[in-house]
C-alpha positions in Angstrom: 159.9 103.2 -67.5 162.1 106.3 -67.0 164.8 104.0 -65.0 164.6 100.2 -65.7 166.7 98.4 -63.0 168.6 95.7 -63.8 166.5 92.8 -63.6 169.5 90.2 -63.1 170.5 92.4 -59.8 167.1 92.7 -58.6 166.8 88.5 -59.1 170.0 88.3 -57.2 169.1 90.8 -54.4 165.5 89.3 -53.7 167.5 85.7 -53.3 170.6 86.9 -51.0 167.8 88.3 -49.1 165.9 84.4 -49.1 168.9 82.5 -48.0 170.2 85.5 -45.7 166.6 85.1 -43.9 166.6 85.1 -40.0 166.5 81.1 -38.8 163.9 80.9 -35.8 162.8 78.6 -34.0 159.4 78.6 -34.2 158.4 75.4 -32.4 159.1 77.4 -29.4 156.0 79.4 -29.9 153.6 76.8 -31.4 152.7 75.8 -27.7 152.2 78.9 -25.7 149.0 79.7 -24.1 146.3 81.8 -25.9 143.4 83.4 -25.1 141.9 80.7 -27.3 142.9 77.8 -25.6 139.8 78.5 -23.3 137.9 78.9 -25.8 138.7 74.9 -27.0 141.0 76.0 -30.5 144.1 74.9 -29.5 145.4 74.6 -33.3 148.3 78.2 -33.8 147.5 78.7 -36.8 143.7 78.7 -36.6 144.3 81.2 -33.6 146.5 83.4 -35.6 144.4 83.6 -38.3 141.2 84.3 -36.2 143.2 87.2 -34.7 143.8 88.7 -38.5 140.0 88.6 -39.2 139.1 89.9 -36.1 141.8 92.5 -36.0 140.8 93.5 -40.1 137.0 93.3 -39.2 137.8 95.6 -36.2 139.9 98.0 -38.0 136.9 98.2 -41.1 134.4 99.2 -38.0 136.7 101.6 -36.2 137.9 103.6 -39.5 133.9 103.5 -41.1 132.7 105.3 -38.1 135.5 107.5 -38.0 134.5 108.7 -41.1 130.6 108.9 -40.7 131.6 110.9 -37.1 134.3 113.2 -39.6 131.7 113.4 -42.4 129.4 114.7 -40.3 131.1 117.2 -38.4 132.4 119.3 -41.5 128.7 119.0 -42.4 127.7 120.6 -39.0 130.5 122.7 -38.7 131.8 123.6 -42.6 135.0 122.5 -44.6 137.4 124.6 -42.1 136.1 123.9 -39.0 135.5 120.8 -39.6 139.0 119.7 -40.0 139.5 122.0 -36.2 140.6 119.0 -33.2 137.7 118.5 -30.9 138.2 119.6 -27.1 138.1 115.9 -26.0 139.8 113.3 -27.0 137.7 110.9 -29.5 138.2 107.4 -31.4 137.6 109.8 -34.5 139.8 112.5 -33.6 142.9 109.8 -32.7 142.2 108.4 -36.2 142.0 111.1 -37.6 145.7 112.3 -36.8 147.0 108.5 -37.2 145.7 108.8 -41.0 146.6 112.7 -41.9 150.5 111.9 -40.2 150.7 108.7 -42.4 149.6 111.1 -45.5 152.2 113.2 -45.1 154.9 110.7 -44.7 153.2 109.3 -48.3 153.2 112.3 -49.7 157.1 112.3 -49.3 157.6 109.4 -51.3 154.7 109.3 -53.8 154.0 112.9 -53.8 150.3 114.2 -53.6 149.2 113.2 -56.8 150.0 109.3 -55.0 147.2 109.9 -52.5 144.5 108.0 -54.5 146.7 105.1 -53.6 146.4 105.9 -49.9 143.9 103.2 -49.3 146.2 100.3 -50.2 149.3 102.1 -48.5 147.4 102.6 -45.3 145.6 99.6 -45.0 149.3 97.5 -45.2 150.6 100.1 -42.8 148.2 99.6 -40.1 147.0 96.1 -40.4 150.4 95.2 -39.8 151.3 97.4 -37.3 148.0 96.2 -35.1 148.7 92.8 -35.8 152.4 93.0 -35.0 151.9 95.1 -31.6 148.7 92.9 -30.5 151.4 90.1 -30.6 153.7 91.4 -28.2 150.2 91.4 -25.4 150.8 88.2 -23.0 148.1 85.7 -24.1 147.5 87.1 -27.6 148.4 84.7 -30.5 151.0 86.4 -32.7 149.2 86.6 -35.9 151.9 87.7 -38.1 153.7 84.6 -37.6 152.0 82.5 -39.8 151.9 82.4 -43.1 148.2 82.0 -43.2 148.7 86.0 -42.5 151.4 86.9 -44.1 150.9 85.2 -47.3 147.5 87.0 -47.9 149.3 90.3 -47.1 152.0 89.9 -49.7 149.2 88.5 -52.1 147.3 92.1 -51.8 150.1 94.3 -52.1 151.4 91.9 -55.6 148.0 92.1 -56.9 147.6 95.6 -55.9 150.4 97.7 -57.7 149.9 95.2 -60.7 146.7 96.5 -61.2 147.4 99.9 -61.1 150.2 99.6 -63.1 148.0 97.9 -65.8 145.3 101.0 -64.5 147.7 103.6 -65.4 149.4 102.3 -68.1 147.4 99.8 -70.5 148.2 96.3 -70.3 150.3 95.9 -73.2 152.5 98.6 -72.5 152.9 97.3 -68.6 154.1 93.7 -69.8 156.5 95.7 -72.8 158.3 97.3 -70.2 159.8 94.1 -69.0 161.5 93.8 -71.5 163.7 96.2 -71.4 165.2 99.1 -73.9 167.3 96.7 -75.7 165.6 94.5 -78.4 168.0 91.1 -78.3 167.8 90.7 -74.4 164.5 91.6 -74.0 163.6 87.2 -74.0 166.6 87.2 -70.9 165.4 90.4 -69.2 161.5 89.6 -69.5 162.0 86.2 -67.5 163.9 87.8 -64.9 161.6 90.3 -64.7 159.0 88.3 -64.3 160.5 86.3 -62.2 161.3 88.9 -60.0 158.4 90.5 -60.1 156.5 87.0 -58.8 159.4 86.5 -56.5 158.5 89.3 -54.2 155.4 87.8 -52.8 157.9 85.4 -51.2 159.8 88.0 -50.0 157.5 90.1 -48.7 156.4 87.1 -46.8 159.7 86.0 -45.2 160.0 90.2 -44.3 157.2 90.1 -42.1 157.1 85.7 -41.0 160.6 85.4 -40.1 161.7 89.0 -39.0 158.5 88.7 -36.4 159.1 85.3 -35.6 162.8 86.1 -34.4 161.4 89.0 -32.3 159.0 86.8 -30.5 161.2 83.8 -29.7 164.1 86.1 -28.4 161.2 88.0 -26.0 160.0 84.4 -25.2 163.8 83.3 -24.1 165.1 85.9 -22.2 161.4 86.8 -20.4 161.6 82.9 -19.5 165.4 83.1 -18.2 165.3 86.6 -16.6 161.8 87.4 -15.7 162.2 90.6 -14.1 163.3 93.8 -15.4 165.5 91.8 -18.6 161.5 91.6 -20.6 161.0 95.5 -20.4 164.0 95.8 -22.8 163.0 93.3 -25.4 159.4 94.8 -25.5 161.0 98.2 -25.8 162.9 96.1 -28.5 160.3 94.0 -29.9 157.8 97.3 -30.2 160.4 98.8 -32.1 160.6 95.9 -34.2 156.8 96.1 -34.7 157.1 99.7 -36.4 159.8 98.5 -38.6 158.0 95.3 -39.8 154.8 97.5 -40.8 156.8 100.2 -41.9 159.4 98.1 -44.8 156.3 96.6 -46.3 154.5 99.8 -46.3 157.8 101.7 -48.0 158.2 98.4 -51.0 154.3 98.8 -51.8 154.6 102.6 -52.0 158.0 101.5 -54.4 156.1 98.9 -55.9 153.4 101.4 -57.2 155.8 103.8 -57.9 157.7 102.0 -60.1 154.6 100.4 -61.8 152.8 103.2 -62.9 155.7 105.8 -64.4 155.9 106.3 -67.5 159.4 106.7 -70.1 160.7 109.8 -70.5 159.1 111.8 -73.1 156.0 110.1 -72.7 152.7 111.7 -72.5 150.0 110.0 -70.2 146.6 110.3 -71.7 
């Protein structure tokens, strides 16, 4: 890789960041009423996780007949005007300028040639924002505080830059860069690379559990002891928070890929 970081301050960072976690209490929210207690599924967990499918499954719909509505219209209407805004406002028009402003803040940090990763960047970006906003709604289970969510979220974004860094750079040559550009530490520097590398699916979990978890119990306390006025500020505050906990793991997967698919200086890609 044309900059190797240390693997042993990596480890270290990745574990400050464990034991530095946010402590919540999350008992407090275990017993708030859902949506779903009517429904006879009193368990949070089940509840959370239901609200991820049917949050994902709602997101696949939206964003295929977006593009079958897009598709068609620069059929109808040619390549340039196809991409002109329609008079009225439309589901397809609104995701359309959610996906082409997310492009360009991608194209900042990956660059254009990065776009063919767009559909792993921007599928972490927006499931989590949905699912983190969707929690802050009175009587909606908070489904990224479970690790029934969160767990499958960091699974897809390891998995994810893995394999294109295996794509885009053979497999051998992917697990030789571990080891690092000198040959005696390369046993030392491989197991904490790996270790690291493996380490970050707990991390990226305790990001999104605990960071959102914090949010929601503070909202839950001070809309409980101060019920008028006091709860507009921590939603202000906990919206904010949303953005942030979609936007960090949306930032380390674009880092992730980044870093797994350069190549050393002087190297030619074929």
């Amino acid at each position: 890789m044309t900059c190797l970081r240390p693997a042993a301050f990596a480890l270290n960072l990745e574990i400050l960041y464990i034991l530095g976690a946010p402590v919540a209490e999350t008992a407090v929210m275990e017993n708030h009423y859902t949506y779903f207690h009517s429904l006879g599924l009193t368990d949070a967990n089940w509840q959370k996780f239901l609200t991820a499918v049917l949050v994902g499954v709602a997101l696949v719909a939206i964003g295929a007949k977006s593009a079958k509505k897009l598709a068609k219209r620069r059929t109808r209407l040619g390549a340039e005007g196809g991409v002109i805004p329609e008079d009225s406002i439309s589901t397809a028009g609104v995701v359309d300028l959610l996906v082409e402003g997310f492009i360009g803040f991608q194209d900042s940090v990956l660059g254009r040639e990065g776009r063919k990763y767009l559909p792993i960047t921007a599928t972490v970006f927006f499931y989590t924002l949905i699912l983190n906003l969707i929690g802050l709604i009175p009587g909606v289970p908070a489904a990224t505080t479970t690790v029934w969510t969160t767990v499958p979220v960091a699974l897809f974004i390891f998995f994810s830059f893995n394999y294109h860094g295996i794509r885009e750079q053979g497999f051998v040559h992917y697990v030789k860069h571990f080891s690092g550009p000198i040959w005696w530490l390369a046993p030392l520097i491989f197991a904490l690379e790996v270790m690291g590398i493996f380490l970050r699916i707990l991390t990226l979990n305790l990001r999104l559990y605990w960071n959102v978890s914090a949010d929601h119990v503070v909202l839950g306390v001070f809309t409980d002891l101060v019920p008028v006025l006091a709860p507009i500020v921590f939603y202000v505050l906990g919206t904010f928070v949303c953005f942030m906990q979609a936007f960090v793991p949306t930032i380390l997967t674009m880092i992730y890929i980044m870093l797994a698919t350069q190549h050393e200086e002087g190297e030619e890609h074929h």
